[in-house]
N, C-alpha and C positions, 0 to 999 in steps of 0.2 A: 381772676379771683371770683366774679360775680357767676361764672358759669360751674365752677366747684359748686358755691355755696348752692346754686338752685339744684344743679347733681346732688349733692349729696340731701337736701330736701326732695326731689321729686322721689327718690330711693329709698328713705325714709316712711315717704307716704305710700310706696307699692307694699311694702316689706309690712306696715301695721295692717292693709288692706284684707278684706275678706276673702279667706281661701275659694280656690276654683272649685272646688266640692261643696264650701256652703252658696257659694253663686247658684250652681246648676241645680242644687236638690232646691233652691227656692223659686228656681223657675219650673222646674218640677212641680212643685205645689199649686204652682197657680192654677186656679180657676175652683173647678165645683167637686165635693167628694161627697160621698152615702159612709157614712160612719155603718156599716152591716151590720160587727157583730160585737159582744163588750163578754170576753170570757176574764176570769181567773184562775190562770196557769197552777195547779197545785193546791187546787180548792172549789172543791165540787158542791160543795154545802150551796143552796138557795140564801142567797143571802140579798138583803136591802142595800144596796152602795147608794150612795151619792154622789155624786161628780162637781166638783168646781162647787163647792159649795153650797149649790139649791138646786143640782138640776138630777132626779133619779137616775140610775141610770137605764133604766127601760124605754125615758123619756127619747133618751139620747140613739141609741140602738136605730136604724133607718133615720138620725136625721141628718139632714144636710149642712153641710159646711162650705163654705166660701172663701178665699183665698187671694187677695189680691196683693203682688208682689212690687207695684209703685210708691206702695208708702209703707207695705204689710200691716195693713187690718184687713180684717176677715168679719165674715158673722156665722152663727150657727141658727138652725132653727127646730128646737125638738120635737117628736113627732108621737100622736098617740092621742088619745081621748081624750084621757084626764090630765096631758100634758098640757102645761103654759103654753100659749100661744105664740109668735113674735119670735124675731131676732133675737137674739143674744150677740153682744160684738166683741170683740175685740185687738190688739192689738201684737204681732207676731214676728219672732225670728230665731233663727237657727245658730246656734254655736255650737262649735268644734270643741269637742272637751277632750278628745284623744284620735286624732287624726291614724295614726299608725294603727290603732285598733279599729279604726273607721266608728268612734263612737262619737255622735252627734244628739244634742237635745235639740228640742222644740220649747220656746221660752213663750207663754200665754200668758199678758194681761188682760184680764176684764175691763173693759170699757163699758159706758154709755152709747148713743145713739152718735155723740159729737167725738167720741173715741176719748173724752177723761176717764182716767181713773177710777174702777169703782172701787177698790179694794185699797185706798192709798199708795197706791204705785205698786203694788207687791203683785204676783202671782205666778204661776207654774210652772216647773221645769219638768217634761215630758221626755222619757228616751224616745229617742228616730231611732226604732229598730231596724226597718225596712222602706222603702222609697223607689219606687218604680215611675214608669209613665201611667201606670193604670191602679195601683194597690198603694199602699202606705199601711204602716204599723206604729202606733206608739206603746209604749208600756211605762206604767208607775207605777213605783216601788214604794210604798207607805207599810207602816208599824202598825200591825193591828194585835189585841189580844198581847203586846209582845213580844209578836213575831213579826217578821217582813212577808209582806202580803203585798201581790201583782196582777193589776190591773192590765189587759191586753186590749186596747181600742183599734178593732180593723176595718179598711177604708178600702173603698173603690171610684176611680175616678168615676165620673160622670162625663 
């Protein structure tokens, strides 16, 4: 009876486990990325974006990203003149939202330095468009004006 019950717990815990495609795409991640280029898909207009709340996005555009997949925090650090100087941290993981379609998010909370919370536990769900050894793609899809307007952020490993 005791070797059932631990069966059908060890089966249990494989079966709620993280699929072998968010395992590999976050080993995939690890380490260091150049954020290159930040277009919108369907929107040529010069337009002011903002990202994650305070950071331009011109800031962001060359800068580096960090990825560490032992505990998933990461840092970012924006790049440019009149950009803020310093890290930016936070905290990272990938969910499977439609396997069969191969659609996958990128889930980012803002942290501090000690990785709390800046935003009260809340923050962003990113599409994984793309995922390579060497490239990565995200995009997000926010309301602007009333319409759906998309964000393209592309990355190259380092």
């Amino acid at each position: 009876m005791k070797r059932i019950v631990v069966a059908l717990i060890s089966l249990l815990l494989v079966s709620c486990g993280t699929s072998a495609v968010v395992k590999e795409a976050t080993q995939t991640m690890k380490g260091d990325w150049r954020l290159t280029s930040i277009n919108y898909p369907g929107n040529e207009e010069n337009l002011d974006v903002t990202l994650f709340n305070d950071v331009p996005s011109e800031c962001l555009e060359n800068s580096k990203w960090f990825f560490r997949t032992s505990n998933n925090t990461g840092s970012y650090e924006p790049a440019g003149m009149s950009c803020t100087s310093g890290p930016n941290f936070f905290i990272w993981s990938i969910t499977e939202m439609d396997a069969a379609a191969g659609n996958y998010d990128l889930m980012l909370k803002p942290t501090d330095a000690d990785y709390d919370s800046t935003m009260n536990n809340k923050g962003y769900r990113i599409n994984l468009v793309n995922l390579t050894a060497t490239q990565m793609v995200w995009e997000q899809t926010i309301t602007f004006e009333g319409q759906p307007f998309t964000i393209r952020m592309n990355f190259n490993k380092l």
